[in-house]
N, C-alpha and C positions, 0 to 999 in steps of 0.2 A: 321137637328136635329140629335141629338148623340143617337146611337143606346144605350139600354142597354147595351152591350155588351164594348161600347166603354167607357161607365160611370165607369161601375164596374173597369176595364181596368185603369182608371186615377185616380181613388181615391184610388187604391190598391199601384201606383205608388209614391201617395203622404203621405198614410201611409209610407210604406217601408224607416226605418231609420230616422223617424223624427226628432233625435236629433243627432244621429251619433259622439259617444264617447261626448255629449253634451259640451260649450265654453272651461268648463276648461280642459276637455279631448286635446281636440284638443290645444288647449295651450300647452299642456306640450307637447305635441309631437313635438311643433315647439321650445320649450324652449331647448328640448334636442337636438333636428338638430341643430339647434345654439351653439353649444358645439361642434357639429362635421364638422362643415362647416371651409374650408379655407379660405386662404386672396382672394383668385380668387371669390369663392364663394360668400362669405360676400359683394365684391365690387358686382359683378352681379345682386347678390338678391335685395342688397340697390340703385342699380340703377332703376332695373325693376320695383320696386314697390315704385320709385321716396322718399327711403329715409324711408319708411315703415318698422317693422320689421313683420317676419316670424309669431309669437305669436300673433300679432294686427291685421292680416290678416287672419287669422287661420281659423273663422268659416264664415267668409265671404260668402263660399259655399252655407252655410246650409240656409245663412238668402237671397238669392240671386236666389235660387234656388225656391221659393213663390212668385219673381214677374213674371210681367209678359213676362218682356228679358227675365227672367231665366227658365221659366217653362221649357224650353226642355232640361235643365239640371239634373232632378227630377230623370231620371232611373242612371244618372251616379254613384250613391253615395253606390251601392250595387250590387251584381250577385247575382239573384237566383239560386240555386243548390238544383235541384228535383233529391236529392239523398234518401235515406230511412231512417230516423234518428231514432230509436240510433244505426243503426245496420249495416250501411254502410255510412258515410261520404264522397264526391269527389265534385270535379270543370269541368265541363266540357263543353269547350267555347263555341262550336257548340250548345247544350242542353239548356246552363243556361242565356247566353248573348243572351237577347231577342234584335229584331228591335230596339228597343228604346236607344240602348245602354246599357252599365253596366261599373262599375267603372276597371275593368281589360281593358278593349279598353279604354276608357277615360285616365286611366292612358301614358297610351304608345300615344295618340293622343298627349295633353298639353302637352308630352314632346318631341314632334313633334314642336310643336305650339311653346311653349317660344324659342325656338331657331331660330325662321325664320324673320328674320330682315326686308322681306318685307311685314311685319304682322304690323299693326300700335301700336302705344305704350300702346291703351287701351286691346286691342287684347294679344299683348304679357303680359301684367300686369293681365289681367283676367287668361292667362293662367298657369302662376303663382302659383297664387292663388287657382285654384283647384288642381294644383299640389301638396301644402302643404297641402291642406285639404283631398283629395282623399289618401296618403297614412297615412292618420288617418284611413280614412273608413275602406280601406282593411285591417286593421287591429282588428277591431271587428268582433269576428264571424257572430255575426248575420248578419252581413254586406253581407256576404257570402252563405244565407240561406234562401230559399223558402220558409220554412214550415210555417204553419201561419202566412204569411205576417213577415219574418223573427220577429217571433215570437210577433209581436203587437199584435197580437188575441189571444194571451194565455195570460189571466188572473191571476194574482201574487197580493200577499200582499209583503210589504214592512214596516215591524212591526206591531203592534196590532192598532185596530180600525176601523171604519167604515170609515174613510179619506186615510188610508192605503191601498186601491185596485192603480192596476197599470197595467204593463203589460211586459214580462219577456225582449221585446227589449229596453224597459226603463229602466228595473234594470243595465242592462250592460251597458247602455248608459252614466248614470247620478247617480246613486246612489250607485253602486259599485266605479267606478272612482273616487265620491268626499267623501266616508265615507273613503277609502285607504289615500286620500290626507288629507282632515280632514276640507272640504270645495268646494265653488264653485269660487271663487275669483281669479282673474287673477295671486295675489300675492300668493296664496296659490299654483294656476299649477306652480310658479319660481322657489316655493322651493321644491316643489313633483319635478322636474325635477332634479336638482340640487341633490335631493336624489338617482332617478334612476343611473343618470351621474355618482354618484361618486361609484353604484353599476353595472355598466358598465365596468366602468376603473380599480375598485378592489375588486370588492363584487361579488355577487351570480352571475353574467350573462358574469364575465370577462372572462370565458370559453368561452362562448357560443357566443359571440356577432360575431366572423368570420361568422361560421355558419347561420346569419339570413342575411348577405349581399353576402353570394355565389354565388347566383343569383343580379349582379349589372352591367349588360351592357346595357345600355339606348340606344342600337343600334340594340337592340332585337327585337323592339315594344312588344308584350302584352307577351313574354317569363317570364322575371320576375315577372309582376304584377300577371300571372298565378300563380306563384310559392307561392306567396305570400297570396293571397285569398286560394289555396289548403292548405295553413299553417292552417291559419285561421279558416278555416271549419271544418280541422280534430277535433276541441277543440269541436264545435256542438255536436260531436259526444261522444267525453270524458267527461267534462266539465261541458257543457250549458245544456243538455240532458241527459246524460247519460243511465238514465231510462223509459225516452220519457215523452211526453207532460202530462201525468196523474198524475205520479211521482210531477209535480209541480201544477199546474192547481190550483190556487185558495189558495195558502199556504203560508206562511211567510219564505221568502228568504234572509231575512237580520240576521241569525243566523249561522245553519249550511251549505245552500248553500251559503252560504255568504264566509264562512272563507277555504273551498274549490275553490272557483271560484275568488277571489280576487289576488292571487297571478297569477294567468292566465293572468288578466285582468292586471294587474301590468306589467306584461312581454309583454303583446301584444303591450301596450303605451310603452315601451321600443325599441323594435321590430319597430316600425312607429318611432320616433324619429330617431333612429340610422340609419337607410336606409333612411330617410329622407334629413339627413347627407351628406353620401355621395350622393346619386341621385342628389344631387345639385351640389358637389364640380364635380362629372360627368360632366353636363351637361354646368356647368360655363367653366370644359377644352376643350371639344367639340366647343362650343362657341369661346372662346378665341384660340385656333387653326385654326381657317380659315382665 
Protein backbone atom coordinates (compact mmCIF):
# COMPACT_ATOMS: atom_id res chain seq x y z
CA UNK A 1 0.00 0.00 0.00
CA UNK A 2 1.31 3.75 -0.85
CA UNK A 3 2.20 5.49 1.97
CA UNK A 4 0.81 9.06 2.13
CA UNK A 5 3.84 10.38 1.70
CA UNK A 6 4.43 8.44 -1.52
CA UNK A 7 0.66 9.67 -2.75
CA UNK A 8 1.24 13.33 -2.12
CA UNK A 9 4.89 12.60 -3.75
CA UNK A 10 3.04 11.23 -7.35
CA UNK A 11 0.33 13.57 -7.78
CA UNK A 12 2.70 16.60 -7.08
CA UNK A 13 4.70 14.91 -10.00
CA UNK A 14 1.77 14.63 -12.22
CA UNK A 15 0.60 18.19 -11.47
CA UNK A 16 3.99 19.75 -12.25
CA UNK A 17 3.78 21.24 -15.99
CA UNK A 18 0.80 19.68 -17.11
CA UNK A 19 0.62 21.31 -20.30
CA UNK A 20 4.20 22.38 -20.83
CA UNK A 21 4.27 25.55 -23.32
CA UNK A 22 0.87 23.41 -24.35
CA UNK A 23 0.52 21.67 -28.47
CA UNK A 24 0.89 24.87 -30.17
CA UNK A 25 3.85 26.00 -27.97
CA UNK A 26 5.71 23.02 -28.60
CA UNK A 27 4.93 23.32 -32.30
CA UNK A 28 6.40 26.34 -32.99
CA UNK A 29 9.43 25.40 -31.22
CA UNK A 30 9.85 22.58 -33.50
CA UNK A 31 8.64 24.73 -36.60
CA UNK A 32 11.43 27.01 -35.86
CA UNK A 33 14.29 24.12 -35.35
CA UNK A 34 13.11 23.14 -38.79
CA UNK A 35 14.42 26.42 -40.09
CA UNK A 36 17.73 25.90 -38.44
CA UNK A 37 18.39 22.21 -39.07
CA UNK A 38 20.81 21.11 -42.10
CA UNK A 39 20.82 18.60 -44.81
CA UNK A 40 22.68 16.16 -42.34
CA UNK A 41 20.08 16.92 -39.79
CA UNK A 42 16.92 16.94 -41.84
CA UNK A 43 18.05 13.36 -43.22
CA UNK A 44 18.66 11.99 -39.58
CA UNK A 45 15.48 13.45 -38.01
CA UNK A 46 13.42 12.16 -41.17
CA UNK A 47 15.02 8.86 -40.75
CA UNK A 48 14.74 8.44 -36.92
CA UNK A 49 11.20 9.24 -36.75
CA UNK A 50 10.69 6.96 -39.93
CA UNK A 51 9.65 10.08 -42.11
CA UNK A 52 7.78 12.14 -39.22
CA UNK A 53 8.29 15.79 -38.97
CA UNK A 54 9.78 17.66 -35.78
CA UNK A 55 6.23 19.71 -35.22
CA UNK A 56 3.96 16.22 -35.53
CA UNK A 57 6.06 14.72 -32.90
CA UNK A 58 6.29 17.77 -30.70
CA UNK A 59 3.97 17.04 -27.88
CA UNK A 60 4.23 13.43 -28.01
CA UNK A 61 5.87 13.81 -24.64
CA UNK A 62 3.28 15.29 -22.69
CA UNK A 63 0.47 12.86 -24.00
CA UNK A 64 2.84 9.75 -23.40
CA UNK A 65 3.94 10.62 -20.31
CA UNK A 66 -0.08 9.71 -18.65
CA UNK A 67 0.19 6.13 -19.86
CA UNK A 68 1.25 3.61 -18.31
CA UNK A 69 5.02 2.86 -20.30
CA UNK A 70 5.31 6.50 -19.84
CA UNK A 71 4.53 7.13 -16.20
CA UNK A 72 8.28 7.15 -15.17
CA UNK A 73 8.69 9.90 -17.65
CA UNK A 74 6.45 12.39 -15.47
CA UNK A 75 9.55 14.06 -13.38
CA UNK A 76 11.49 14.52 -16.77
CA UNK A 77 9.46 17.55 -18.17
CA UNK A 78 10.70 20.09 -15.30
CA UNK A 79 13.62 20.90 -12.29
CA UNK A 80 12.43 22.11 -9.15
CA UNK A 81 14.55 25.03 -8.04
CA UNK A 82 13.84 25.69 -4.17
CA UNK A 83 15.36 29.02 -4.54
CA UNK A 84 13.57 32.10 -2.75
CA UNK A 85 11.39 33.79 -5.36
CA UNK A 86 11.17 37.04 -5.94
CA UNK A 87 14.32 37.52 -4.24
CA UNK A 88 16.95 35.09 -5.36
CA UNK A 89 16.38 32.90 -8.47
CA UNK A 90 19.21 29.83 -9.28
CA UNK A 91 19.48 25.98 -10.57
CA UNK A 92 21.15 23.88 -8.57
CA UNK A 93 21.51 20.12 -9.86
CA UNK A 94 22.50 18.59 -6.67
CA UNK A 95 19.34 20.57 -4.77
CA UNK A 96 16.76 20.77 -7.45
CA UNK A 97 17.11 17.23 -9.65
CA UNK A 98 15.34 14.99 -7.37
CA UNK A 99 15.64 10.88 -7.67
CA UNK A 100 13.02 10.79 -10.11
CA UNK A 101 14.82 12.68 -12.53
CA UNK A 102 14.44 16.33 -14.00
CA UNK A 103 14.35 17.53 -17.60
CA UNK A 104 18.27 19.02 -17.43
CA UNK A 105 19.71 14.97 -16.91
CA UNK A 106 16.93 13.85 -19.20
CA UNK A 107 17.97 16.23 -21.65
CA UNK A 108 21.87 15.24 -21.72
CA UNK A 109 20.54 11.22 -21.40
CA UNK A 110 18.15 11.19 -24.88
CA UNK A 111 20.97 12.75 -26.46
CA UNK A 112 22.97 9.98 -25.17
CA UNK A 113 20.20 7.79 -26.24
CA UNK A 114 19.30 8.85 -29.99
CA UNK A 115 22.77 8.24 -30.92
CA UNK A 116 23.51 4.65 -29.92
CA UNK A 117 22.91 2.48 -32.79
CA UNK A 118 22.75 -0.53 -30.51
CA UNK A 119 19.41 1.04 -29.08
CA UNK A 120 16.59 -0.53 -31.26
CA UNK A 121 14.60 1.82 -33.61
CA UNK A 122 11.64 2.45 -31.18
CA UNK A 123 14.15 3.22 -28.54
CA UNK A 124 16.07 5.65 -30.55
CA UNK A 125 12.67 7.10 -32.11
CA UNK A 126 11.26 7.58 -28.39
CA UNK A 127 14.44 9.41 -27.82
CA UNK A 128 14.00 11.73 -30.22
CA UNK A 129 11.15 12.76 -29.48
CA UNK A 130 11.62 13.81 -25.85
CA UNK A 131 14.48 15.35 -27.18
CA UNK A 132 12.28 17.94 -29.38
CA UNK A 133 9.79 18.17 -26.60
CA UNK A 134 12.09 18.49 -23.49
CA UNK A 135 14.00 21.58 -25.06
CA UNK A 136 10.51 23.19 -25.16
CA UNK A 137 10.14 22.52 -21.47
CA UNK A 138 13.48 23.98 -20.44
CA UNK A 139 12.47 26.75 -21.81
CA UNK A 140 9.42 27.75 -19.80
CA UNK A 141 10.14 29.10 -16.52
CA UNK A 142 7.98 27.64 -14.61
CA UNK A 143 9.44 24.53 -15.94
CA UNK A 144 12.26 25.50 -13.82
CA UNK A 145 10.48 26.15 -10.48
CA UNK A 146 9.34 24.62 -7.24
CA UNK A 147 7.25 27.14 -5.71
CA UNK A 148 3.73 26.05 -5.78
CA UNK A 149 4.02 23.06 -7.84
CA UNK A 150 5.86 25.33 -10.35
CA UNK A 151 3.18 27.51 -9.91
CA UNK A 152 -0.21 25.28 -10.47
CA UNK A 153 -1.30 26.03 -6.93
CA UNK A 154 -1.37 29.76 -7.39
CA UNK A 155 -4.67 30.61 -8.42
CA UNK A 156 -5.04 33.45 -11.47
CA UNK A 157 -7.99 34.76 -13.50
CA UNK A 158 -7.60 34.82 -16.99
CA UNK A 159 -10.25 37.80 -17.91
CA UNK A 160 -13.52 38.58 -16.24
CA UNK A 161 -16.03 35.94 -14.91
CA UNK A 162 -16.74 33.21 -12.88
CA UNK A 163 -15.28 30.59 -15.94
CA UNK A 164 -12.08 32.71 -15.92
CA UNK A 165 -10.19 31.01 -12.74
CA UNK A 166 -7.05 29.09 -13.85
CA UNK A 167 -3.72 28.83 -12.58
CA UNK A 168 -0.39 31.01 -13.10
CA UNK A 169 1.49 27.62 -14.75
CA UNK A 170 -1.47 27.54 -17.25
CA UNK A 171 -1.25 31.22 -18.12
CA UNK A 172 2.41 30.54 -19.31
CA UNK A 173 1.60 27.43 -20.84
CA UNK A 174 -1.40 28.09 -23.02
CA UNK A 175 -2.84 31.22 -22.85
CA UNK A 176 0.06 33.50 -23.12
CA UNK A 177 1.68 31.47 -26.04
CA UNK A 178 -1.75 31.23 -28.08
CA UNK A 179 -3.19 34.93 -27.35
CA UNK A 180 0.78 36.22 -28.81
CA UNK A 181 0.07 33.60 -31.80
CA UNK A 182 -3.62 34.56 -32.14
CA UNK A 183 -4.69 30.74 -31.63
CA UNK A 184 -4.15 27.11 -30.83
CA UNK A 185 -3.91 25.41 -34.15
CA UNK A 186 -1.12 23.72 -35.64
CA UNK A 187 -1.32 26.18 -38.79
CA UNK A 188 -1.42 29.06 -36.51
CA UNK A 189 2.32 27.72 -34.42
CA UNK A 190 3.68 27.61 -38.69
CA UNK A 191 3.11 31.01 -38.97
CA UNK A 192 3.87 32.25 -35.24
CA UNK A 193 7.22 30.43 -36.27
CA UNK A 194 7.73 31.79 -39.44
CA UNK A 195 7.33 35.28 -37.58
CA UNK A 196 9.94 34.50 -34.82
CA UNK A 197 12.42 33.10 -37.86
CA UNK A 198 12.22 35.86 -39.80
CA UNK A 199 12.80 38.04 -36.29
CA UNK A 200 15.83 35.84 -35.65
CA UNK A 201 17.43 36.34 -38.82
CA UNK A 202 16.58 40.24 -38.93
CA UNK A 203 14.43 41.50 -36.17
CA UNK A 204 14.61 42.01 -32.41
CA UNK A 205 16.63 38.72 -31.43
CA UNK A 206 19.25 38.95 -34.69
CA UNK A 207 21.73 40.25 -31.80
CA UNK A 208 20.95 38.08 -29.50
CA UNK A 209 20.47 34.63 -30.91
CA UNK A 210 24.73 33.61 -30.64
CA UNK A 211 24.32 34.22 -27.25
CA UNK A 212 21.36 31.68 -26.51
CA UNK A 213 23.52 28.72 -28.29
CA UNK A 214 26.93 29.55 -26.32
CA UNK A 215 26.39 26.85 -24.48
CA UNK A 216 26.02 24.02 -27.52
CA UNK A 217 28.28 20.81 -26.97
CA UNK A 218 26.14 17.85 -26.82
CA UNK A 219 29.41 16.19 -25.46
CA UNK A 220 28.93 18.05 -22.11
CA UNK A 221 25.97 15.98 -20.87
CA UNK A 222 23.72 18.05 -18.49
CA UNK A 223 26.50 21.37 -19.03
CA UNK A 224 24.29 22.97 -21.43
CA UNK A 225 20.93 21.98 -20.39
CA UNK A 226 22.16 23.43 -16.92
CA UNK A 227 22.75 26.58 -18.64
CA UNK A 228 19.62 26.75 -20.13
CA UNK A 229 16.91 25.93 -17.21
CA UNK A 230 19.45 28.64 -15.11
CA UNK A 231 18.19 30.91 -18.16
CA UNK A 232 14.98 30.29 -17.64
CA UNK A 233 14.50 30.55 -13.95
CA UNK A 234 16.18 33.91 -13.62
CA UNK A 235 12.77 35.31 -15.62
CA UNK A 236 10.84 33.53 -12.22
CA UNK A 237 12.38 35.89 -10.61
CA UNK A 238 11.94 39.10 -13.03
CA UNK A 239 9.12 38.27 -14.90
CA UNK A 240 6.76 35.40 -13.70
CA UNK A 241 7.06 37.02 -10.02
CA UNK A 242 8.45 39.73 -9.70
CA UNK A 243 6.54 40.72 -6.62
CA UNK A 244 5.84 37.21 -5.26
CA UNK A 245 2.85 35.00 -5.22
CA UNK A 246 0.39 37.78 -3.45
CA UNK A 247 1.13 40.32 -6.07
CA UNK A 248 -0.98 37.80 -8.49
CA UNK A 249 -2.95 35.36 -6.34
CA UNK A 250 -6.50 35.40 -7.58
CA UNK A 251 -6.14 38.44 -10.33
CA UNK A 252 -6.69 39.02 -14.03
CA UNK A 253 -3.39 38.37 -15.75
CA UNK A 254 -4.56 38.72 -19.39
CA UNK A 255 -4.13 42.67 -19.20
CA UNK A 256 -1.10 44.25 -17.71
CA UNK A 257 0.82 41.14 -16.67
CA UNK A 258 -0.07 39.99 -19.89
CA UNK A 259 1.64 42.68 -22.06
CA UNK A 260 4.85 42.53 -19.63
CA UNK A 261 5.34 38.71 -19.66
CA UNK A 262 4.43 38.12 -23.45
CA UNK A 263 7.36 39.23 -25.01
CA UNK A 264 9.37 36.93 -22.51
CA UNK A 265 7.31 34.24 -23.40
CA UNK A 266 7.89 35.02 -27.09
CA UNK A 267 11.77 35.00 -26.66
CA UNK A 268 11.84 31.88 -24.44
CA UNK A 269 9.84 29.82 -27.62
CA UNK A 270 12.46 31.54 -29.81
CA UNK A 271 15.34 30.63 -27.45
CA UNK A 272 13.81 26.46 -27.61
CA UNK A 273 13.44 26.56 -31.37
CA UNK A 274 16.87 28.03 -32.12
CA UNK A 275 19.09 25.64 -29.91
CA UNK A 276 16.78 23.12 -30.93
CA UNK A 277 18.27 23.87 -34.39
CA UNK A 278 21.30 23.37 -33.82
CA UNK A 279 21.30 20.48 -30.91
CA UNK A 280 20.24 18.36 -33.78
CA UNK A 281 22.36 19.38 -36.75
CA UNK A 282 25.06 18.53 -33.37
CA UNK A 283 24.11 15.43 -32.91
CA UNK A 284 23.32 14.39 -36.72
CA UNK A 285 27.45 15.37 -37.29
CA UNK A 286 28.37 13.31 -34.21
CA UNK A 287 26.37 10.57 -35.73
CA UNK A 288 27.35 10.80 -39.17
CA UNK A 289 31.20 10.94 -38.03
CA UNK A 290 31.76 7.60 -36.71
Amino acid sequence: MKTAAVLAFSASLFAQGAYSWGAMGHATVAYIASNYMNGAAKTFVSHILDGATPASVASWADTYRYTAAGRFSAGFHYIDAHDTVPHSCNIDLERDCGAEGCVVYAIANYTERVQMTNLTAIERTDALKFIIHFLGDITQPLHTENLDVGGNDITVQWGEGSKSKTNLHAIWDRQIPETLAGGSTDAVAEKFAKAIVKDIESGIYKDQKDSWVSCDSITKGAACPKVWAADANSFVCTVVLPNGVDAVQGTDLSTEYYEKAAPIARQQLAKGGYRLGMWLNSIAAAVNSR
